[in-house]
C-alpha positions as CSV (number, residue, x, y, z in Angstrom):
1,X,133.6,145.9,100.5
2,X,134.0,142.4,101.7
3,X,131.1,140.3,102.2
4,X,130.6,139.7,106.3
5,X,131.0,135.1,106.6
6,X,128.1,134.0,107.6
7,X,126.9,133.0,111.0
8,X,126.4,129.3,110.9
9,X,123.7,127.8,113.0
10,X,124.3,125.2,114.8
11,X,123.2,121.5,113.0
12,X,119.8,120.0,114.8
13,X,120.2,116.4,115.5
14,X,117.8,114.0,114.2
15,X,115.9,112.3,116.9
16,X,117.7,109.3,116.2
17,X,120.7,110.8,116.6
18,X,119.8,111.9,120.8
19,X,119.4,108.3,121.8
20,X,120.6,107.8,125.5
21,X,124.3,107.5,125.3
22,X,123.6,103.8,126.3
23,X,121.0,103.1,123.4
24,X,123.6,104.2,120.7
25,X,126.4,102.7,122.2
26,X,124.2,99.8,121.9
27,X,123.5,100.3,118.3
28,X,127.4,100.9,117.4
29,X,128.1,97.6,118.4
30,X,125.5,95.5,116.9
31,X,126.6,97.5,114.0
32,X,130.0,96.4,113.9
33,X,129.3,93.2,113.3
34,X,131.6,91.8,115.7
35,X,129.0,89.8,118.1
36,X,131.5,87.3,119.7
37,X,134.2,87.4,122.3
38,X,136.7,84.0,121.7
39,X,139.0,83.5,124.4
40,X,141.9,80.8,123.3
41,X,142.8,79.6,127.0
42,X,145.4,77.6,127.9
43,X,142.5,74.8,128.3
44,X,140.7,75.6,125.1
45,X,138.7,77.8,123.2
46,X,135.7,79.8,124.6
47,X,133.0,81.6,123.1
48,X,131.2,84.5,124.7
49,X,127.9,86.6,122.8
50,X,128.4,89.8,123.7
51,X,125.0,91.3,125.3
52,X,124.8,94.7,124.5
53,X,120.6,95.1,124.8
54,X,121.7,94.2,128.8
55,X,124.9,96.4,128.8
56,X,126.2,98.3,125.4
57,X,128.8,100.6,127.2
58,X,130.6,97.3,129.1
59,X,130.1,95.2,126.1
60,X,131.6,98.1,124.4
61,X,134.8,98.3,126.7
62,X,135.5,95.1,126.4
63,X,135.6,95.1,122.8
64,X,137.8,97.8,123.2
65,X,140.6,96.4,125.2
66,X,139.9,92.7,123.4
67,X,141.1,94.9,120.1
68,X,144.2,96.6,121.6
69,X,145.2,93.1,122.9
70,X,144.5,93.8,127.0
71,X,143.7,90.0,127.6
72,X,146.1,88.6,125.8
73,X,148.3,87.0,127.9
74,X,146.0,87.6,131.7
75,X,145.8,85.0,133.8
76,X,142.2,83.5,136.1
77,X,143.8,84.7,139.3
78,X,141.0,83.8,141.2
79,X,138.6,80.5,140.5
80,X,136.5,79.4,142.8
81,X,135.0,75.7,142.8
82,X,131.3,75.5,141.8
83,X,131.4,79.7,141.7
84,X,133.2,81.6,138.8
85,X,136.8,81.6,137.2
86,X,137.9,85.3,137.3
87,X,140.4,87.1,135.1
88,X,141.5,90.4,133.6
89,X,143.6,91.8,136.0
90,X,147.2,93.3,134.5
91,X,148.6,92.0,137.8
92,X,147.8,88.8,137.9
93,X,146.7,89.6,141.7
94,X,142.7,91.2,141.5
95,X,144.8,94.7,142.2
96,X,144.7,96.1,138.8
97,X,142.6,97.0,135.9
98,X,142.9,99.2,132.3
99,X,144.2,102.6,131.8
100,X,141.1,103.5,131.0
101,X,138.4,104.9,133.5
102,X,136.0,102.8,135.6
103,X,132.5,101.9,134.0
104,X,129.2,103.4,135.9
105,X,127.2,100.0,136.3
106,X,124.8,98.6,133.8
107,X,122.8,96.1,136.5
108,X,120.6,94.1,134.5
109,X,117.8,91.2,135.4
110,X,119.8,89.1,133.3
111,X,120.3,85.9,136.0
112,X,123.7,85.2,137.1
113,X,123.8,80.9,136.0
114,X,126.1,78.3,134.2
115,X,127.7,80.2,131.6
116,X,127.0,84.1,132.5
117,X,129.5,86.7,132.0
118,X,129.6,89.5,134.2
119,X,132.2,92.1,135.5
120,X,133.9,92.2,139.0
121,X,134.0,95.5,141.0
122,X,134.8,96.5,143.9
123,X,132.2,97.5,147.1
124,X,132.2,100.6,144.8
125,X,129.1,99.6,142.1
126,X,130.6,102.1,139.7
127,X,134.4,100.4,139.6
128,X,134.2,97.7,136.9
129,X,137.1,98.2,134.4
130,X,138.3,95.0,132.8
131,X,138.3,92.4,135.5
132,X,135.4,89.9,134.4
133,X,134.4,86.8,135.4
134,X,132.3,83.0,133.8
135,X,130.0,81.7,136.1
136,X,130.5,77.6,136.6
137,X,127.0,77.5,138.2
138,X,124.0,79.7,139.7
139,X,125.0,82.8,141.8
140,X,121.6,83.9,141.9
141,X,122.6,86.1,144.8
142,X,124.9,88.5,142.6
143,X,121.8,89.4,140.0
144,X,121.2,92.9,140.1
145,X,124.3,93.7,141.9
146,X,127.0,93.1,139.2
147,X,126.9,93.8,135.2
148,X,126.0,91.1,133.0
149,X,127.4,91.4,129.9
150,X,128.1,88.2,128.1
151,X,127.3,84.4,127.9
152,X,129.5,81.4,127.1
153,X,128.1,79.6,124.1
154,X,130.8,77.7,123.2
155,X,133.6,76.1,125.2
156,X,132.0,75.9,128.4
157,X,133.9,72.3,129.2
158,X,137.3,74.4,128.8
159,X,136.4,77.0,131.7
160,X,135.3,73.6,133.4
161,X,138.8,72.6,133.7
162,X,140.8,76.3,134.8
163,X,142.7,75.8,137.5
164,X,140.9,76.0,140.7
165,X,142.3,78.2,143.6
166,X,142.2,81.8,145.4
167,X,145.1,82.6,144.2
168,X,145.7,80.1,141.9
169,X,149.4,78.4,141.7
170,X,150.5,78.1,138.5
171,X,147.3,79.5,137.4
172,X,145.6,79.4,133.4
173,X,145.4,81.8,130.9
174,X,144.3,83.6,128.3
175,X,146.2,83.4,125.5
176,X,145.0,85.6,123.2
177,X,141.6,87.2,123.5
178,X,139.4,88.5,119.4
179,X,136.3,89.9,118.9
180,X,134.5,88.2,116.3
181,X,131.8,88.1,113.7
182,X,130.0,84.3,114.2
């Protein structure tokens, strides 16, 4: 007579392994090493630190579409003077965003000053995708309301010069966006 298989129980996590979806996202990329965003623009380099204590599932996404070369190429359709240089829409228009499903928000208290990267959304606070946008100077009045995720630390003279406009003629680009180890 055959032996009956044996029932197998299901594993128990570890208590480590039931962190909040947020906390080990988090953890996977601080793990990966790759702590930098560079952006070569058609004015220059720029360097982002990706945040993920403030916001490990955007910083995550971003990584994401960074590695299957999403940016490469987008333009800063929309740059407002003493506001923000936006970018990361497929269209070229603020119309578009990824394939991939919107992001539930990640509002932070991180401030919203020179250098803060942070994703655009709709009215809708649960419809950032890939659109993202530098900060030239305080916009105090968007903290809380849109996800930090990232600050310039290098190249912040190069988002200084983008082409200014809403749209932009003839606007700037990214040329080709990598996520780095620094």
């Amino acid at each position: 007579m055959a032996a009956k298989p044996k029932a197998t129980k299901p594993k128990k996590e570890s208590p480590a392994k039931k962190a909040a979806p947020a906390e080990g996202a988090a953890k996977a990329a601080a793990k990966s090493g790759k702590d930098h965003l560079v952006l070569e623009t058609t004015k220059g380099n720029v360097v982002i630190k990706f945040r993920p204590d403030l916001a490990p599932n955007h910083v995550a996404h971003i990584k994401k579409l960074a590695e299957e070369g999403f940016y490469d190429g987008i333009v800063f359709h929309r740059v407002i003077d003493g506001f923000m240089a936006q970018t990361g829409c497929p269209h070229g228009t603020g119309t578009g965003g990824s394939s991939y499903p919107n992001l539930k928000q990640e509002f932070n208290p991180e401030p919203h000053v020179r250098g803060t990267c942070s994703m655009a959304r709709s009215s809708n606070p649960d419809s950032a995708n890939s659109q993202f946008f530098i900060c030239f100077d305080d916009a105090r009045f968007l903290d809380r309301q849109y996800t930090v995720w990232g600050e310039v630390v290098e190249g912040m003279e190069n988002v200084d010069k983008i082409k200014r406009g809403e749209p932009v003629r003839d606007p700037d680009s990214i040329v080709k966006a990598s996520v780095v180890s620094l």
